[in-house]
C-alpha positions as CSV (number, residue, x, y, z in Angstrom):
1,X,23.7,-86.9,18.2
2,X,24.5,-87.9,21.8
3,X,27.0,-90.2,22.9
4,X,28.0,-93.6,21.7
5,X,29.7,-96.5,23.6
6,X,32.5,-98.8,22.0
7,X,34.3,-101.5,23.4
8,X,37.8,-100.0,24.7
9,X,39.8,-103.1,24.2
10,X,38.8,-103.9,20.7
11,X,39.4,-101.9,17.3
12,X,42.1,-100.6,15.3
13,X,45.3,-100.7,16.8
14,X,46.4,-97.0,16.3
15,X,48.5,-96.1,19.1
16,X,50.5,-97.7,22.0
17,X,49.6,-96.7,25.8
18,X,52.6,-94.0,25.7
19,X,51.2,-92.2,22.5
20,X,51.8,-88.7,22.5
21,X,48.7,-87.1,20.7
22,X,46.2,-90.2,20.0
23,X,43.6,-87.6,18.7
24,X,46.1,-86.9,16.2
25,X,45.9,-90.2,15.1
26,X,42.4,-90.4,14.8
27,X,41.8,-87.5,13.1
28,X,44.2,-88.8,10.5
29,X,42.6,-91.7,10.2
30,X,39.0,-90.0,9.6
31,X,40.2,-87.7,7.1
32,X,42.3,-90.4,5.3
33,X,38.8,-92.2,5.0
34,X,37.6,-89.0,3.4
35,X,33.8,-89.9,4.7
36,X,32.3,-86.1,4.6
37,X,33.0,-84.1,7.7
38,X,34.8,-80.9,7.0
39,X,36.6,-78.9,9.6
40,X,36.9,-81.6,11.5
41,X,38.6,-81.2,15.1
42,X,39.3,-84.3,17.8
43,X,40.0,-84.3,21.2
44,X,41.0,-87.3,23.3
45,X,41.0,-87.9,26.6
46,X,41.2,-91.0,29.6
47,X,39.6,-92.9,26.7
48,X,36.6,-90.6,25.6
49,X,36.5,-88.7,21.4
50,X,35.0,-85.8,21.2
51,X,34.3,-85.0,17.6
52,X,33.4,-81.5,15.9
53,X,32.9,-80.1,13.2
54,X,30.8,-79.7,9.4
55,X,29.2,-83.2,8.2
56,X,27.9,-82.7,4.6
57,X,25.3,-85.8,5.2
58,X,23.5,-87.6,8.3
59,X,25.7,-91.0,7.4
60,X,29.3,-88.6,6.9
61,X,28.7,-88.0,10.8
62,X,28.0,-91.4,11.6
63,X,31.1,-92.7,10.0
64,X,33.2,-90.1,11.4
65,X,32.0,-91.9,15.0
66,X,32.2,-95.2,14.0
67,X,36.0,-94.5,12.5
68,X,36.5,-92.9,15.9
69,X,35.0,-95.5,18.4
70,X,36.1,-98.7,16.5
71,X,40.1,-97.8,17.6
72,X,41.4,-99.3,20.4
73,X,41.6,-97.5,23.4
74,X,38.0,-95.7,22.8
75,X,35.2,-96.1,25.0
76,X,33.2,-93.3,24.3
77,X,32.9,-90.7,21.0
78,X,30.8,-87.7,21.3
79,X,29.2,-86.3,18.4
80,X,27.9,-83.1,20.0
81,X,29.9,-80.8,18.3
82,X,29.4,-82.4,14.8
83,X,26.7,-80.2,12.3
84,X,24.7,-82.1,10.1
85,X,21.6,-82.1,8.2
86,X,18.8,-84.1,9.9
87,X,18.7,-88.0,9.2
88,X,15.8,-88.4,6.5
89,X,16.4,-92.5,6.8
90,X,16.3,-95.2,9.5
91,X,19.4,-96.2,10.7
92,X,20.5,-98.4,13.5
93,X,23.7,-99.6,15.3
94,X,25.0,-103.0,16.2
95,X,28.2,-104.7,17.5
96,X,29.4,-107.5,15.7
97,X,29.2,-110.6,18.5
98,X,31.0,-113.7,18.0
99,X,29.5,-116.0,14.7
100,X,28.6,-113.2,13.3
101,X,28.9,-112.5,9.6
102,X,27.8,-109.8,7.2
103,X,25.3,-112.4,5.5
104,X,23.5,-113.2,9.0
105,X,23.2,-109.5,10.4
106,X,21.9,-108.9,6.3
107,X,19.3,-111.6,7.2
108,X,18.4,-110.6,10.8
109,X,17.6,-106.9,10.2
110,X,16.9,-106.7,6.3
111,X,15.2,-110.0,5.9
112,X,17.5,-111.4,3.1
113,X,21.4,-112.5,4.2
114,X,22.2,-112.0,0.3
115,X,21.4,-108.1,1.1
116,X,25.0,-108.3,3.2
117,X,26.9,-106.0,0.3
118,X,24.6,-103.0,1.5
119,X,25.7,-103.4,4.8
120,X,29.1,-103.7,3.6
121,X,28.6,-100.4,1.7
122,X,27.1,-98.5,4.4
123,X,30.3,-99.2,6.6
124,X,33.4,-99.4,3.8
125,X,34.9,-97.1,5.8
126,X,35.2,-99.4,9.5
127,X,35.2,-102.6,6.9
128,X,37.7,-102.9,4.4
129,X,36.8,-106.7,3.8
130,X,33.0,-108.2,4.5
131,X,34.5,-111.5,5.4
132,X,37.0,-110.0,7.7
133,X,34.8,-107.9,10.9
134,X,35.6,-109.1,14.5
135,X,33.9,-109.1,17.8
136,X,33.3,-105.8,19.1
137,X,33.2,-103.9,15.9
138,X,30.1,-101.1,15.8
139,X,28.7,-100.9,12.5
140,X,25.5,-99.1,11.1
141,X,22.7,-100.5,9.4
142,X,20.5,-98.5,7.0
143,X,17.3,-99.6,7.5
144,X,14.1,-99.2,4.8
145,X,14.0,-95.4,3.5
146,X,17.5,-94.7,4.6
């Protein structure tokens, strides 16, 4: 799956600079989530996630990295160690910029900004609220077929 790039000073404040086992943490917070990946194993280090293990579906392993990389402190998750079954849809990444909102990413990529709740489904997991996402934020966006 490669590698993907967050930004390391935004995200969900999980840990302090003096935390102990931050990969701890994240895999906590994955698995709390629940999004699909079994086995799952994370290792941190000098700001890079390395994530392994069993993803039941294409979008379970892209949630796993999304949960991962939108912590602060992340600048990089790999997904190189995570199986899954090959992505049958079209899906593509974006980070939330400032002005933003669920409606006007709906309307750039799917054509309609009343389409926002998929969206908002397709990331439940990195969004609890769709009027609450913040500069910085990686989400996915299923595109047609996907």
């Amino acid at each position: 799956m490669g590698l993907f790039d967050f930004i390391v000073n935004q995200g969900k404040k999980l840990f302090g600079a003096d935390e102990q086992d931050p990969a701890a943490k994240i895999k906590a917070e994955i698995e709390a989530a629940n999004p699909g990946v079994k086995n799952l194993d994370v290792k941190f280090k000098d700001g890079q996630v390395q994530l392994s293990g069993d993803a039941i579906t294409p979008e379970a392993m892209e949630k796993a990295v999304l949960m991962a990389g939108n912590v602060q402190g992340v600048q990089n998750v790999s997904a190189d160690g995570i199986k899954a079954p090959p992505q049958t849809g079209k899906v593509e990444y974006y980070t939330i910029k400032s002005g933003d909102t669920l409606s006007s990413i709906a309307k750039h990529f799917l054509g309609n900004a009343s389409a926002y709740n998929q969206i908002f489904e397709a990331n439940r997991e990195v969004i609890q609220d769709p009027d609450k996402i913040y500069v910085g934020q990686k989400i996915r966006i299923p595109l047609s077929g996907s």
